[in-house]
N, C-alpha and C positions, 0 to 999 in steps of 0.2 A: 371717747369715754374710757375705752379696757386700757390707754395708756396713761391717761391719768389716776386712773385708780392703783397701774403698777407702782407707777410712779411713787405715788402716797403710799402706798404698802410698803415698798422698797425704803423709803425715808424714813417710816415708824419702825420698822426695824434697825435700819443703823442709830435710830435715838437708844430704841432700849439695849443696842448694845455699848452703846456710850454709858449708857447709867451703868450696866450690868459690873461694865471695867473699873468706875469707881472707887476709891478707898471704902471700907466698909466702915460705915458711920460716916459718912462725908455727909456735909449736910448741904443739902442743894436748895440757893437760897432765889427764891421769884421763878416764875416757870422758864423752861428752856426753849429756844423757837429756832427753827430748823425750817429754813427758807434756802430750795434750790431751786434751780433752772437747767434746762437745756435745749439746743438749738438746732436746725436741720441746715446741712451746707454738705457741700464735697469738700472728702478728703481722700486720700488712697489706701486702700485698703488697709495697707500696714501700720497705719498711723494709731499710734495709741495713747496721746492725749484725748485732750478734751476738744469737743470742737468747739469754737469762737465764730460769735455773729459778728456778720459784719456791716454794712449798709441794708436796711429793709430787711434783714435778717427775723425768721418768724422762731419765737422763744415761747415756750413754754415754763412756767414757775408753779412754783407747788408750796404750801406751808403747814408744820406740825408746829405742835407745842407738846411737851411734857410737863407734867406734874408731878410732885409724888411719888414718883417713877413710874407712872400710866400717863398713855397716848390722851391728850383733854378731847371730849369732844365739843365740836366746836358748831354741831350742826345746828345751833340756836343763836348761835351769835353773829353780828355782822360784819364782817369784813374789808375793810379799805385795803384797793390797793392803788399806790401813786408812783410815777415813773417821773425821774427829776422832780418832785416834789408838785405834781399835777396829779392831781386824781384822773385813775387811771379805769379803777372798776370798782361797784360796791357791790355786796349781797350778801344775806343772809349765807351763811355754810359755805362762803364762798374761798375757798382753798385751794384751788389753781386757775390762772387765769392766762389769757395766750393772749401776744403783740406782735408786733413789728417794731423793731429797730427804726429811730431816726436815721431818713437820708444822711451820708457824711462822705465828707471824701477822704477820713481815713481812719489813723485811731481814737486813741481816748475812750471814756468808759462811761456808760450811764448808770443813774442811782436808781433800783430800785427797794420800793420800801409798803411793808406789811399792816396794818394796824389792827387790834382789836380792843378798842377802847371799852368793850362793858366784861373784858375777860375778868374773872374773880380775882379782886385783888387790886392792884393799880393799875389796870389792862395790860395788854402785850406790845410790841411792836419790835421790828427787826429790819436793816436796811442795808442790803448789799452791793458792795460797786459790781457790775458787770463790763469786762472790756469788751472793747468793739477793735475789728481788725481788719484793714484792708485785706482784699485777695491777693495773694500771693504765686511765683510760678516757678521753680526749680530745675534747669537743663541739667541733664545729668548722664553722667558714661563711663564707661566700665574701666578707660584707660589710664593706667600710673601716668603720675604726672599730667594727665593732659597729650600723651605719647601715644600716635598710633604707628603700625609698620605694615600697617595690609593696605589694598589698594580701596577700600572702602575704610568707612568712619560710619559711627553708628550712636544717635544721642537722643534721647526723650525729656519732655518736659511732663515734670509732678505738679500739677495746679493744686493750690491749696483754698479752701474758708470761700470758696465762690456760693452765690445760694444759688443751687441750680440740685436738682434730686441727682444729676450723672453725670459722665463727661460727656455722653454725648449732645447736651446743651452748649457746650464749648465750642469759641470758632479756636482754631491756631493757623498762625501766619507765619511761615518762615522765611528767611534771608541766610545766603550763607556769602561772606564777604560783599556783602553788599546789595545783592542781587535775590531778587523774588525767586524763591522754589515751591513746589508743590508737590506733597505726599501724594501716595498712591492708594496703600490699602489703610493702616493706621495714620490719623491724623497726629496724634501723638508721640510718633517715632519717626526723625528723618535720619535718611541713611543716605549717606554724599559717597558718589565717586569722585576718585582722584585723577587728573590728565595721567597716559601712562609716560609721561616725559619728566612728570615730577619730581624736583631734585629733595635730596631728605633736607628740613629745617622749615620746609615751604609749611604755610598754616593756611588753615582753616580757621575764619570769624563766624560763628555759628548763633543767631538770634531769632527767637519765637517772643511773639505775641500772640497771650490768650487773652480769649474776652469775653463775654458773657453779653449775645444780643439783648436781651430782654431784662440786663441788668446795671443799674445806677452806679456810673465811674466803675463798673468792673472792668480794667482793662489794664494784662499788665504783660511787663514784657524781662525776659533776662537776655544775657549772652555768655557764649563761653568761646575760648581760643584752644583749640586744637593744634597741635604740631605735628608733619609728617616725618618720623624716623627710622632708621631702618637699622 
């Protein structure tokens, strides 16, 4: 409940400061409707878009209206809300509602959409595409080029959009040229020794799959090639 009411508080504020920017004398014609969402999934810490649901992904939506340039209230009125054109939830005052995302196996975007047919005036209604996005997984390392010259290599995989609250709901499974390896302390970070015979040019094929047990087609994998040079 205290996050949907942020939430709502947070939206009626960015309305009135939309009006506030306005030309002055602008004349704002039928009321204005301000329908967001947001969604719970892993990302890494430093990520600072938005996050994207993905498969069974749990969303939360929220819906204002202005008028006149006052927040309407809306606590008398009944609210539809329908997801791909299926009613989804009705009720009175009812101005945020929470889902799950259809099962998918991968993008594409669902419709959702608002109604309030006894709003003053011609009623309201507003209807937003939301993407959907498979999970994603990122190897990544510190070396130019793809170039290392020490006698170890060192690479982490960034999972992206999994619905899981951390990583530690994450399996990861590596391969390095071919061959099953197994972390030790962080599942996240393999670090490969090299034969001390190794002539410089010799590569490293370096592949991680993550995957989400308890979750629908999350399961994904990248690779990268390493070079040893000296």
């Amino acid at each position: 409940m205290k996050k949907n009411i942020l939430l709502k508080l947070s939206l009626a504020g960015l309305s009135l400061l939309l009006l506030a920017s306005a030309p002055a004398g602008a004349q704002v014609s039928g009321p204005q409707i301000f329908l967001t969402w947001k969604t719970k999934g892993y990302v890494p810490e430093n990520y600072a878009g938005k996050i994207l649901p993905g498969s069974t992904s749990p969303v939360l939506a929220a819906l204002d209206v202005v008028q006149n340039g006052k927040v309407a209230d809306l606590s008398n009125l009944t609210i539809y809300w329908y997801l791909n054109d299926k009613l989804l939830d009705r009720g009175v005052g009812l101005q945020a509602v929470t889902f799950r995302t259809p099962k998918s196996l991968g993008g594409g975007a669902i419709t959702l959409r608002a109604e309030i047919p006894d709003f003053p005036g011609t009623g309201a209604s507003k209807a937003i595409d939301i993407p959907l996005v498979p999970p994603s997984v990122v190897l990544r390392s510190t070396y130019p080029q793809n170039k290392f010259s020490s006698r170890s290599a060192e690479v982490s995989a960034i999972p992206y959009f999994f619905t899981v609250p951390d990583i530690s709901f994450l399996t990861f499974s590596w391969a390095v040229n071919g061959t099953g390896v197994k972390t030790t302390e962080n599942p996240q970070t393999l670090q490969v020794n090299i034969n001390q015979d190794a002539t410089p040019g010799s590569t490293l094929n370096i592949k991680v799959s993550v995957s989400n047990p308890a979750g629908y087609f999350e399961n994904v994998s990248d690779e990268k090639g390493l070079t040893f040079s000296l």
